[in-house]
Structure formats: structure tokens, C-alpha cells
N, C-alpha and C positions, 0 to 999 in steps of 0.2 A: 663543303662537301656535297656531293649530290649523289643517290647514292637511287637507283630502281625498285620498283615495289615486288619486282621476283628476285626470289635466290637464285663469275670474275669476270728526224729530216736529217737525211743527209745534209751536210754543211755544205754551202755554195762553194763552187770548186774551186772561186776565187780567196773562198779565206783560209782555204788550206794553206793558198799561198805565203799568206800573212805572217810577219816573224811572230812569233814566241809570245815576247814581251807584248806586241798589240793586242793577240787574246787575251790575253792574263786581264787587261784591261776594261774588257768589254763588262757593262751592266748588266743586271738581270733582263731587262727590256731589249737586249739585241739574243739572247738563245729564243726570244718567241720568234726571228727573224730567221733563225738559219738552215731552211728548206724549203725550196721552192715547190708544194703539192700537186699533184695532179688533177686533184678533185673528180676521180672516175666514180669513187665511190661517196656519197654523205651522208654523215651521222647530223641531225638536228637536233640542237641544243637550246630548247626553250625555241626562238626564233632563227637561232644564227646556223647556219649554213657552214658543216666544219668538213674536211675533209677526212675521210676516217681513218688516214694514218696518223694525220695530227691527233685525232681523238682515241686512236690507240698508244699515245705516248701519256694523255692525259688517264687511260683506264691501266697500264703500266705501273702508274704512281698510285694508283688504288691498293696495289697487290704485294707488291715487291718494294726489297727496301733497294736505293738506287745503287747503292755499295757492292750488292751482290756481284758476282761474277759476271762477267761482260757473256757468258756463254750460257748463262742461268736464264741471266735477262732476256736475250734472244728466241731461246727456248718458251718463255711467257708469252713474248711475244707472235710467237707463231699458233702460239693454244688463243694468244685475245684474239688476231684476227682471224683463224679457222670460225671461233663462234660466232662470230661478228656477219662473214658471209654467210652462215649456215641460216642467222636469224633475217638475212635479208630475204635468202629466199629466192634468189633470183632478180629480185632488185636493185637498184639501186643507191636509193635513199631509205631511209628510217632512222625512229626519234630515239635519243637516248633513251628515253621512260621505255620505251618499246625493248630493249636489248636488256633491260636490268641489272645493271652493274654499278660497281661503285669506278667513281673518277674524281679527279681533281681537275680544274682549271690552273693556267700560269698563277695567277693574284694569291689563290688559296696555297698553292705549293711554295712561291715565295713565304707566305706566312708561316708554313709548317715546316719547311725547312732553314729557312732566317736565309738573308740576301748572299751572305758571306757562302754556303753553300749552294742557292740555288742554279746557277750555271753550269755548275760541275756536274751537278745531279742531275738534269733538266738534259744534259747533251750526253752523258748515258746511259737515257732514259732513249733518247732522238736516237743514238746510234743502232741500239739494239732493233727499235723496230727501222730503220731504214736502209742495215744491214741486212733486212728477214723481207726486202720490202716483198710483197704479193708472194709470198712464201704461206701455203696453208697443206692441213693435213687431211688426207683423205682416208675411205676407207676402200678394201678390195676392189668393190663396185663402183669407185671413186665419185662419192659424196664426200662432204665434208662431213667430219665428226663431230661429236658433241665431247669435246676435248675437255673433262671434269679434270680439275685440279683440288689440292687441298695443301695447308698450309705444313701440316707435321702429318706425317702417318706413326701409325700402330706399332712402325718394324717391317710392317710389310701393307703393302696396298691392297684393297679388294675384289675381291671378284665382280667383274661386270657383269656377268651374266645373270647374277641377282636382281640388276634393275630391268632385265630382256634382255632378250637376244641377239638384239640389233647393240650391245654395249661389249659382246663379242670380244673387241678390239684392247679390253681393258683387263688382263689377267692379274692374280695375284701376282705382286711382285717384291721382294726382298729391299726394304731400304734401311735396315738396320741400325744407318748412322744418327737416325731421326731420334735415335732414346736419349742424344744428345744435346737435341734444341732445346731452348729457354722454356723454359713453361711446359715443357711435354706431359709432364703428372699436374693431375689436377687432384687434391681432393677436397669433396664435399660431405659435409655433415648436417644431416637438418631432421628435426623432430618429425613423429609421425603424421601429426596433422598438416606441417608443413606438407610432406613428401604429398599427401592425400589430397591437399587443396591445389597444389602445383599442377597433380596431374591431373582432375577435373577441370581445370580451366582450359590447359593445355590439348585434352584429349575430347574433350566437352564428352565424358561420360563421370557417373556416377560410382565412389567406391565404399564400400563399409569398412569400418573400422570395427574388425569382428575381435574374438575369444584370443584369437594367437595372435602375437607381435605382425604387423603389418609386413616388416621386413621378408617373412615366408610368406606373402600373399605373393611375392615378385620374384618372376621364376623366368632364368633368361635361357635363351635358346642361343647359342654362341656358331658364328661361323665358322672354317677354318680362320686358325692366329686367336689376336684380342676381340678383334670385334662381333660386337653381339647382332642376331639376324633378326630374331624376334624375343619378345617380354609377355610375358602370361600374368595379366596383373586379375588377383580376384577370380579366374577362370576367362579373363576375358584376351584375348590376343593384340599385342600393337606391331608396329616396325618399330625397331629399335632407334631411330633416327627421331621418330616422332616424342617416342620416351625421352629421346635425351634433349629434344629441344625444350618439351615442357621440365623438366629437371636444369636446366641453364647448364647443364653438362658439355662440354665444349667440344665431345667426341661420342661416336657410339661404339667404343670401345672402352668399354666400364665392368667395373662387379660390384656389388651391392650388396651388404651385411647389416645385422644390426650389430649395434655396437653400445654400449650402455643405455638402451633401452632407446636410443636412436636411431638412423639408418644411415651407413656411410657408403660413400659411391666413391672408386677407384678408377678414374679416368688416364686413360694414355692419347697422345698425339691431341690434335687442332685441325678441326675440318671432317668430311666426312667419309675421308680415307681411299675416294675412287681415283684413279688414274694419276698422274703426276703429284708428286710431292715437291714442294714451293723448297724446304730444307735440302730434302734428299737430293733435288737435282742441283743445288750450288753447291753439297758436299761433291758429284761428280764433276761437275765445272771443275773444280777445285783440283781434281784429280788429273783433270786432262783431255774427255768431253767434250766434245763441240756440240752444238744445238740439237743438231742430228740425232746424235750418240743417244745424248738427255731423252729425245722426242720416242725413237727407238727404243729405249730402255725401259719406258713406264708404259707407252702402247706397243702394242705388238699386230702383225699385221695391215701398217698404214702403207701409204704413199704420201714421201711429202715431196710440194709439188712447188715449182714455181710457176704462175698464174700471168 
């Protein structure tokens, strides 16, 4: 895996022709075959020179599982490459370390998928982004966005205008179905000194461990929905985001009690809850959805463009 130090081919037209049985046949070693790239744009990988649609297939398999909805995936795929141009910048080239994302290569995806599925999975993976090929989302002023995704939300998405004004584009939005995913509730239990050392590391400040149970030292200031906007620890103010990374909290929509002389933390959804939900939108694929619909539905106010 390779994976950034910041915090997400169309098939030749002759094997369409191909009967049935010939695909069925094909190796893992012929899906790294089946597009021919343009290379207008490139990602750099260590030394090698990839094309970034190719390298949006391999940052696809970071995110998404390949199973999802063929309209989910697409949907992904028009958020990888919106950020993708956005971090070029007008360029042309730039390095993977530069973009910060997680990716996979062919060799790694064969191994994490086992051979017997990677073909299947691998082409679509290729389809989604070469059905979306130079499809990216803008904003009114037609920039490209900074298209945040997240894996599970809260029930509902957050507000952008929290992170500024230029995030506009991102309002709350109702995904309901999300109370559904795997893993959605998280809880955590952990003693007081745990909680106290966590967040000193985490926040590189200092906290006492006074008269009253530590658990009332921590006083959250909640957004509209679950998630929390800011945390009062000891009189001192964090973002709630930074709290719940030093807490290995998987969301910052949490509540916090004590609980037999403990502190337990109630977490909902996976991720940090802004703009598209990874679940939410292949519950809408599901439904009927096209890319669009999805792209439309978790931003508001875009243009998507073909480029």
C-alpha cells in the first residue's frame, strides 16, 4: 500500500468484440492491458510516469470496495479526479506523495483481492473511471472543488461552511441509511488517565486531573445533528475533529460520560462527516441514481463538467 503523508480504461474496442468465453479466460496480467491512456495528465509514482486515469483506478481501490454499485463507483470516481486536477493546479504533472492519498498498485491488488477475483474487480474499478473519463465538479465560479468525502456519516452530512466559506457547496444533508453500515456505532471505554494522556499527546497541551471526575472537565459544544463542533476540556477550547483523533474515535460525532468511575465515548458513522458519504451514496445507486443524482445530492450548487 502507499498511502500520503496528508489527510481520498475503457476496454479496447476490439475486445468488446471478443466472445464471452475468451474473457472469462483472460489472466490477471491482461486487465492491466485494457486501455489505451492518453497521458494528457501525470501522476508520479516513486519514478514511473502513470497516467492519472490509470492512477485514478489504482486511488479507487483505496476507497471503495469494487462490489459497490457501478454508479457509486463512478460517483468516486469524479470526486478522485475533481481533487486530483484541483491539486495540480494548472499543471500537468505531480507526485503521488504530493496529492496524499491512499492507492494501490496491480501486484498489491492482486494480493488483497486473491487472483480469482481480481479481473472482475480491477475492470470495475477501470469502468467507472473511464465511463466518468475527464468528468470533474466545479464550483459556481467554475473551479474545481475540494470534493470531501467520508466513509459512514452521522444520518446526516455537515455543514461546510464550518470549515469557510468557500466549502459553501457542502450543506447539511440527510443520509439516514448510513445508521445501517457495518461499524456505524463505535464504543469506547478508557480510564481517566488513559483519556488525560491521550489527549496531551494528541493536543500537545497539558491537563490536571482535579477534585471532580475528569469526565465533567469535557464539555462538548454539538452542531446541528450528532456531530460535535467544539470540546471545552479543563477551560481550554479544541475542534472536535482534533479531540476525536487524539481519542482514536473514528468520528466526531460522539458523547462522553462517565460511567463507573471511567469515561465512555458514543461514537456514530466513519470519517469526518463533510460532503459525500461513501455508504449513503451506494444506498442511492441502489435505489436508482446515476453519478450525477449521487454528485448532486451530497453537493449542492456544482457544475459537473466534462473537461
Amino acid at each position: 500500500m502507499k498511502k500520503g503523508t496528508k489527510v481520498g480504461g475503457i476496454f479496447v474496442f476490439a475486445f468488446l468484440l471478443l466472445p464471452c468465453v475468451i474473457v472469462l479466460m483472460l489472466g490477471p496480467g491482461d486487465a492491466k492491458k485494457t486501455h489505451s491512456y492518453n497521458r494528457e495528465y501525470i501522476v508520479y509514482v516513486e519514478d514511473e510516469a502513470v497516467d492519472s486515469e490509470k492512477f485514478l483506478i489504482w486511488t479507487l481501490a483505496g476507497y471503495v470496495e469494487p462490489k459497490n454499485e457501478m454508479e457509486s463507483l463512478k460517483a468516486m470516481a469524479v470526486i478522485l479526479r475533481t481533487n486530483l486536477r484541483n491539486a495540480m493546479a494548472g499543471r500537468n504533472k505531480i507526485s503521488a506523495d504530493e496529492l496524499g492519498v491512499t492507492y494501490y498498485e496491480e501486484d498489491e491488488l492482486e494480493q488483497i483481492w486473491g487472483e480469482g477475483d481480481f479481473v472482475d474487480n480491477y475492470r470495475r474499478l477501470e469502468k467507472a473511471v473511464v465511463d466518468t473519463e475527464n468528468v470533474v465538479i466545479l464550483n459556481e465560479s467554475g473551479n474545481y472543488i475540494n470534493a470531501l468525502f467520508h466513509r459512514v456519516s452521522a444520518g446526516y452530512t455537515r455543514e461546510g461552511a464550518y470549515l469557510g466559506e468557500e466549502y459553501s457547496y457542502m450543506e447539511p444533508t440527510e443520509s439516514l441509511n448510513d445508521v445501517n453500515a457495518p461499524n456505524y456505532m463505535q464504543l469506547v471505554i478508557y480510564n481517566e488517565e488513559t483519556v488525560k494522556n491521550l489527549l496531551e499527546e494528541g493536543l500537545g497541551k497539558s491537563f490536571d486531573l482535579g477534585v471532580k471526575p475528569f469526565a465533567q472537565e469535557i464539555v462538548l459544544q454539538n452542531e446541528d445533528g450528532n456531530y460535535v463542533e467544539k470540546v471545552i476540556i479543563c477551560g481550554q477550547e479544541f475542534g472536535a475533529d482534533e479531540v476525536a483523533g487524539a481519542l482514536n474515535l473514528q468520528s466526531p460525532a460522539f458523547m462522553a460520560e462517565e460511567y463507573e468511575g471511567k469515561i465512555r465515548f458514543l461514537v456514530s458513522g466513519i470519517g469526518h462527516g463533510f460532503g459525500l458519504s461513501i455508504y449513503g451514496s451506494n444506498v442511492l445507486a441502489g435505489e436508482g441514481y446515476d453519478f450525477k443524482n449521487i454528485l448532486e445530492y451530497y453537493y449542492t450548487n456544482i457544475i459537473i463538467k466534462y473537461e
